[in-house]
MIZAMI-360068 format. One record per residue (C-alpha): residue in three letters; x, y, z. Coordinates in steps of 0.2 Angstrom, whole numbers, plus 5000, padded with zeros to 4 digits. Layout:
# MIZAMI-360068
['ALA',[X,Y,Z]]
...
END
This chain:
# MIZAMI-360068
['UNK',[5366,5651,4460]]
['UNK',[5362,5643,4443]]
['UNK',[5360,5624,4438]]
['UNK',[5366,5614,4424]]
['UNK',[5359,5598,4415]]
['UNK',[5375,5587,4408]]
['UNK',[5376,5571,4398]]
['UNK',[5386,5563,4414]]
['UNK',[5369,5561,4422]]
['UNK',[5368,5573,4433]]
['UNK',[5361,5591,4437]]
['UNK',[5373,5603,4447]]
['UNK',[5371,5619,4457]]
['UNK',[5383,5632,4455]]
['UNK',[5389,5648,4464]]
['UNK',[5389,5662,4453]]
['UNK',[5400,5672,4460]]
['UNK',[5416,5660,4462]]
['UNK',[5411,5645,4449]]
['UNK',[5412,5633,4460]]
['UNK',[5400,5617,4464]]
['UNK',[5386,5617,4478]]
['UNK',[5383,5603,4487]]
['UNK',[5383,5584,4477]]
['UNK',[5375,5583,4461]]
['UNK',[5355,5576,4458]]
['UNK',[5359,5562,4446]]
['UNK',[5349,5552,4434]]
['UNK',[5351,5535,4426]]
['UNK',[5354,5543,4406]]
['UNK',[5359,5562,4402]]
['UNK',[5349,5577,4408]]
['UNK',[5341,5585,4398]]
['UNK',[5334,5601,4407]]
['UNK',[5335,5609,4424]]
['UNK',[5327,5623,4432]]
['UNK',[5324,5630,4449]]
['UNK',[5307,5634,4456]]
['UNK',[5303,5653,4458]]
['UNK',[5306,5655,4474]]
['UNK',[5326,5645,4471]]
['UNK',[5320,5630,4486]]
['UNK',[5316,5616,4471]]
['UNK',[5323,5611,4457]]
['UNK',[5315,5600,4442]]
['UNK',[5326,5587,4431]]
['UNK',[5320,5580,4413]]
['UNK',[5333,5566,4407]]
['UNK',[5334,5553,4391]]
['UNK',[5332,5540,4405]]
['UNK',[5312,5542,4402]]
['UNK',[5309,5552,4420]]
['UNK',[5306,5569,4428]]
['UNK',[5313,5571,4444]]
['UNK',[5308,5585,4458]]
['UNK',[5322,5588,4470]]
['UNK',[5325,5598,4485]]
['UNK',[5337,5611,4484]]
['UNK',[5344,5609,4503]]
['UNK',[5344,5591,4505]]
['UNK',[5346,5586,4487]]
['UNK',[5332,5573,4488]]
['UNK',[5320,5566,4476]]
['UNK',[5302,5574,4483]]
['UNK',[5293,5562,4474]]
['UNK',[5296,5545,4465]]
['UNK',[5302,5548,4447]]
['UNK',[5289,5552,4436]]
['UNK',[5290,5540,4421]]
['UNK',[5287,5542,4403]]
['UNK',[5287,5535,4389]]
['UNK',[5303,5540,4381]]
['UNK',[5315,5553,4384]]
['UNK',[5311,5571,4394]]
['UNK',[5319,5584,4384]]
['UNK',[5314,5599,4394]]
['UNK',[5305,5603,4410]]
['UNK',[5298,5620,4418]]
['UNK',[5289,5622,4434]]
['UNK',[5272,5631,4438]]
['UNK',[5276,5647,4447]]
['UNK',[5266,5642,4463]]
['UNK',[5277,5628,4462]]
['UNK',[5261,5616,4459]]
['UNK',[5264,5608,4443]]
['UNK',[5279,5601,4435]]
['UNK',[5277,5600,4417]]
['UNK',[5287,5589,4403]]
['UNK',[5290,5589,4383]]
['UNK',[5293,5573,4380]]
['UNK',[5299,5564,4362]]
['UNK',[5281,5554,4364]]
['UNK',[5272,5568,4356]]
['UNK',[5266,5576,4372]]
['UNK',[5269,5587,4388]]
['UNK',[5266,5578,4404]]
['UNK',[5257,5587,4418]]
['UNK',[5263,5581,4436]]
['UNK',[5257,5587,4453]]
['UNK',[5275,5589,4463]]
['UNK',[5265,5587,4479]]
['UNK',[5262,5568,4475]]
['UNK',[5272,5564,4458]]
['UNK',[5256,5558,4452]]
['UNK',[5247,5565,4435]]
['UNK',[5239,5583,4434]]
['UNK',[5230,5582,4417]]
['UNK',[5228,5571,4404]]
['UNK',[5244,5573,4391]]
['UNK',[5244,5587,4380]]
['UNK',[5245,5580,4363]]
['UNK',[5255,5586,4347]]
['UNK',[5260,5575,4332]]
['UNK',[5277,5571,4336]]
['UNK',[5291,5575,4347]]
['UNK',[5289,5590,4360]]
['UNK',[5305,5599,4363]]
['UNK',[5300,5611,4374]]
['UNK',[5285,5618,4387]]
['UNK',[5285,5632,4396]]
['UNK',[5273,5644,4409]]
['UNK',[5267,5660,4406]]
['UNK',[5274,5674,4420]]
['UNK',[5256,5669,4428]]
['UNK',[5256,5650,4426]]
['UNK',[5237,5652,4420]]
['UNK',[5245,5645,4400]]
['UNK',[5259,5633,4394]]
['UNK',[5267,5635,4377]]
['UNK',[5275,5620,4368]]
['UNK',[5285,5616,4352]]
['UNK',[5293,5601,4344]]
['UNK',[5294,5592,4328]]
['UNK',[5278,5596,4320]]
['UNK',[5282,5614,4314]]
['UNK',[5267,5622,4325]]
['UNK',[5269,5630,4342]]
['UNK',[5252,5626,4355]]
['UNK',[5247,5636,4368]]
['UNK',[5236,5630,4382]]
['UNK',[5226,5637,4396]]
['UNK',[5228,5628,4414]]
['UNK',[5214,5628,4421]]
['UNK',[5207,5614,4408]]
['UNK',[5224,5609,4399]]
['UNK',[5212,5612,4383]]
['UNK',[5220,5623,4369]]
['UNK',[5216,5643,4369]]
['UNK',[5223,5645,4350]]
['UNK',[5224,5637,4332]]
['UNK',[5242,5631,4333]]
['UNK',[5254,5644,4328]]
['UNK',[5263,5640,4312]]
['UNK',[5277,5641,4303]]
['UNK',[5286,5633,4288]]
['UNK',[5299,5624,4296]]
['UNK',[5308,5619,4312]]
['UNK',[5302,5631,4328]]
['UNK',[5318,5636,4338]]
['UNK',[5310,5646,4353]]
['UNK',[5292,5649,4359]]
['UNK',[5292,5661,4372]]
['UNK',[5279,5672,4382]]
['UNK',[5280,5691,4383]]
['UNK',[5282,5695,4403]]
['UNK',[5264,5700,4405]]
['UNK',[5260,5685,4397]]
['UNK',[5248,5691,4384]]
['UNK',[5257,5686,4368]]
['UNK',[5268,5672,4361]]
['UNK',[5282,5674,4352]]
['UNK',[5291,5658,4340]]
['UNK',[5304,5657,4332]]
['UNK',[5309,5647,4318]]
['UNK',[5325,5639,4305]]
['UNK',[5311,5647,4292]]
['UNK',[5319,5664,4294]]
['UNK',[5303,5671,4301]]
['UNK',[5299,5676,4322]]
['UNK',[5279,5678,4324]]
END
Protein backbone atom coordinates (compact mmCIF):
# COMPACT_ATOMS: atom_id res chain seq x y z
CA UNK A 1 0.00 0.00 0.00
CA UNK A 2 1.00 3.62 -0.43
CA UNK A 3 -1.02 6.94 0.01
CA UNK A 4 -1.18 9.99 -2.01
CA UNK A 5 -2.03 13.71 -1.18
CA UNK A 6 -4.13 15.47 -4.12
CA UNK A 7 -5.36 19.02 -4.73
CA UNK A 8 -9.11 17.40 -4.74
CA UNK A 9 -8.86 17.47 -1.05
CA UNK A 10 -8.33 14.33 -0.26
CA UNK A 11 -5.62 11.55 0.66
CA UNK A 12 -5.98 8.05 -0.75
CA UNK A 13 -4.69 4.50 0.04
CA UNK A 14 -3.68 2.39 -2.78
CA UNK A 15 -2.95 -1.18 -3.50
CA UNK A 16 0.36 -1.57 -4.95
CA UNK A 17 0.05 -4.61 -6.59
CA UNK A 18 -3.34 -3.87 -8.78
CA UNK A 19 -3.49 0.13 -8.61
CA UNK A 20 -6.55 0.23 -7.38
CA UNK A 21 -8.27 2.51 -4.40
CA UNK A 22 -8.50 1.20 -0.71
CA UNK A 23 -11.44 2.04 1.15
CA UNK A 24 -12.88 6.02 0.82
CA UNK A 25 -10.55 8.75 0.78
CA UNK A 26 -9.57 11.08 4.26
CA UNK A 27 -10.61 14.41 2.96
CA UNK A 28 -9.89 17.91 3.89
CA UNK A 29 -11.57 21.32 3.27
CA UNK A 30 -8.40 22.70 0.79
CA UNK A 31 -5.62 20.44 -1.16
CA UNK A 32 -3.36 18.19 0.61
CA UNK A 33 -0.46 18.84 0.79
CA UNK A 34 1.46 15.61 2.45
CA UNK A 35 0.68 12.17 3.58
CA UNK A 36 2.38 9.56 5.23
CA UNK A 37 1.79 6.33 7.07
CA UNK A 38 3.03 5.70 10.59
CA UNK A 39 5.83 2.96 10.84
CA UNK A 40 3.95 0.30 11.72
CA UNK A 41 1.25 1.16 8.35
CA UNK A 42 -2.04 1.50 11.14
CA UNK A 43 -2.12 5.63 11.07
CA UNK A 44 -1.93 7.90 8.63
CA UNK A 45 -0.93 11.83 8.90
CA UNK A 46 -2.47 14.65 6.45
CA UNK A 47 -1.04 18.32 6.03
CA UNK A 48 -3.48 20.48 3.66
CA UNK A 49 -3.54 24.43 2.38
CA UNK A 50 -6.89 24.29 4.47
CA UNK A 51 -4.59 25.37 7.61
CA UNK A 52 -4.91 21.74 9.53
CA UNK A 53 -3.09 18.48 10.26
CA UNK A 54 -5.11 15.58 10.42
CA UNK A 55 -4.33 11.96 12.05
CA UNK A 56 -6.43 9.24 10.75
CA UNK A 57 -6.95 5.71 11.20
CA UNK A 58 -5.98 3.58 8.56
CA UNK A 59 -9.03 0.77 9.32
CA UNK A 60 -11.79 2.96 9.93
CA UNK A 61 -10.73 6.04 8.16
CA UNK A 62 -11.44 8.32 11.16
CA UNK A 63 -10.02 11.50 12.29
CA UNK A 64 -8.30 10.35 15.91
CA UNK A 65 -8.14 13.64 17.06
CA UNK A 66 -9.74 17.12 16.20
CA UNK A 67 -7.85 18.93 13.29
CA UNK A 68 -4.99 20.38 14.50
CA UNK A 69 -5.11 24.18 13.39
CA UNK A 70 -2.52 26.43 12.15
CA UNK A 71 -2.02 29.48 11.00
CA UNK A 72 -1.70 29.00 7.49
CA UNK A 73 -1.09 26.31 5.17
CA UNK A 74 0.59 22.69 6.22
CA UNK A 75 2.93 21.87 3.40
CA UNK A 76 4.39 18.70 4.82
CA UNK A 77 3.90 16.23 7.77
CA UNK A 78 5.93 13.33 9.20
CA UNK A 79 5.23 11.20 12.14
CA UNK A 80 7.62 10.22 15.16
CA UNK A 81 8.48 6.53 14.84
CA UNK A 82 6.81 5.51 18.10
CA UNK A 83 3.96 7.00 16.56
CA UNK A 84 3.82 9.88 19.45
CA UNK A 85 4.31 12.92 17.70
CA UNK A 86 2.88 14.44 14.68
CA UNK A 87 5.01 17.10 13.26
CA UNK A 88 4.24 20.08 10.59
CA UNK A 89 6.05 22.73 8.37
CA UNK A 90 3.89 25.14 7.95
CA UNK A 91 4.10 28.62 5.66
CA UNK A 92 4.12 30.61 9.28
CA UNK A 93 7.56 30.15 9.62
CA UNK A 94 7.57 27.24 11.87
CA UNK A 95 7.08 23.26 12.48
CA UNK A 96 4.23 22.41 14.82
CA UNK A 97 4.67 19.71 17.46
CA UNK A 98 1.35 17.64 18.08
CA UNK A 99 0.85 14.86 20.62
CA UNK A 100 -1.62 12.37 18.22
CA UNK A 101 -2.69 10.98 21.57
CA UNK A 102 -4.76 14.16 22.22
CA UNK A 103 -4.23 16.59 19.19
CA UNK A 104 -3.12 19.11 21.51
CA UNK A 105 0.56 20.97 21.36
CA UNK A 106 3.87 18.91 22.04
CA UNK A 107 6.46 21.81 21.99
CA UNK A 108 6.40 25.22 21.59
CA UNK A 109 6.91 26.05 17.55
CA UNK A 110 9.99 25.59 16.16
CA UNK A 111 10.88 28.86 14.56
CA UNK A 112 12.61 29.67 11.17
CA UNK A 113 12.35 33.07 9.33
CA UNK A 114 9.93 32.35 6.91
CA UNK A 115 8.08 29.58 5.27
CA UNK A 116 8.95 25.78 6.34
CA UNK A 117 8.53 23.46 3.45
CA UNK A 118 9.41 20.37 4.98
CA UNK A 119 10.17 18.46 8.67
CA UNK A 120 11.26 15.18 9.02
CA UNK A 121 12.50 12.47 11.87
CA UNK A 122 15.66 11.00 12.17
CA UNK A 123 15.40 6.72 11.87
CA UNK A 124 15.33 7.28 15.72
CA UNK A 125 12.88 10.01 16.28
CA UNK A 126 15.49 11.54 18.89
CA UNK A 127 16.04 14.85 15.87
CA UNK A 128 13.81 16.64 13.34
CA UNK A 129 15.31 18.22 10.33
CA UNK A 130 13.46 21.22 8.64
CA UNK A 131 13.81 23.51 5.48
CA UNK A 132 12.04 26.29 3.80
CA UNK A 133 12.39 29.74 2.38
CA UNK A 134 15.29 30.99 4.43
CA UNK A 135 18.12 29.15 2.65
CA UNK A 136 19.23 27.32 5.85
CA UNK A 137 18.37 23.67 7.02
CA UNK A 138 17.71 23.29 11.20
CA UNK A 139 18.13 20.34 12.86
CA UNK A 140 16.65 19.89 16.39
CA UNK A 141 16.97 17.48 19.22
CA UNK A 142 13.48 16.10 20.62
CA UNK A 143 13.86 15.84 23.86
CA UNK A 144 13.92 19.69 24.32
CA UNK A 145 12.84 20.91 20.61
CA UNK A 146 16.04 23.29 21.14
CA UNK A 147 18.38 23.33 18.16
CA UNK A 148 21.71 20.83 18.21
CA UNK A 149 23.60 22.77 15.18
CA UNK A 150 24.29 26.34 13.51
CA UNK A 151 21.76 26.15 10.77
CA UNK A 152 23.21 24.45 7.70
CA UNK A 153 23.62 26.89 4.78
CA UNK A 154 23.57 27.30 1.55
CA UNK A 155 23.40 30.03 -1.07
CA UNK A 156 20.11 29.37 -2.40
CA UNK A 157 16.83 27.61 -2.33
CA UNK A 158 17.35 23.98 -0.15
CA UNK A 159 15.40 21.19 -2.27
CA UNK A 160 15.92 18.22 0.28
CA UNK A 161 17.13 17.74 3.80
CA UNK A 162 17.51 14.25 4.54
CA UNK A 163 19.09 12.02 7.56
CA UNK A 164 21.45 9.24 6.76
CA UNK A 165 19.73 5.81 8.08
CA UNK A 166 21.64 5.71 11.30
CA UNK A 167 20.72 9.06 11.82
CA UNK A 168 24.13 10.54 12.50
CA UNK A 169 24.46 13.07 9.63
CA UNK A 170 22.29 15.36 7.45
CA UNK A 171 22.41 15.75 4.04
CA UNK A 172 20.76 19.14 2.03
CA UNK A 173 20.39 19.72 -0.98
CA UNK A 174 20.12 22.78 -2.90
CA UNK A 175 19.03 25.06 -6.63
CA UNK A 176 22.88 26.43 -5.55
CA UNK A 177 24.33 23.31 -7.30
CA UNK A 178 25.92 22.20 -4.15
CA UNK A 179 24.63 18.77 -1.72
CA UNK A 180 26.33 19.27 1.94
Amino acid sequence: MFVTAGDDKSARIWDARTGAPKGEPFMHDDGVTDAVFSRDGKYIATGSKDRTARFWEVATGKQMTEPMQHVRAVNSVDLSPDGAYLIAACDDSTVRVWRTATGQSGAEPLQHDGAVWSARFSPDGRMVVSYGKEKLARVWETASWKLVTEPLAHTAQINSAVFSKDGAFVATASTDKTAR
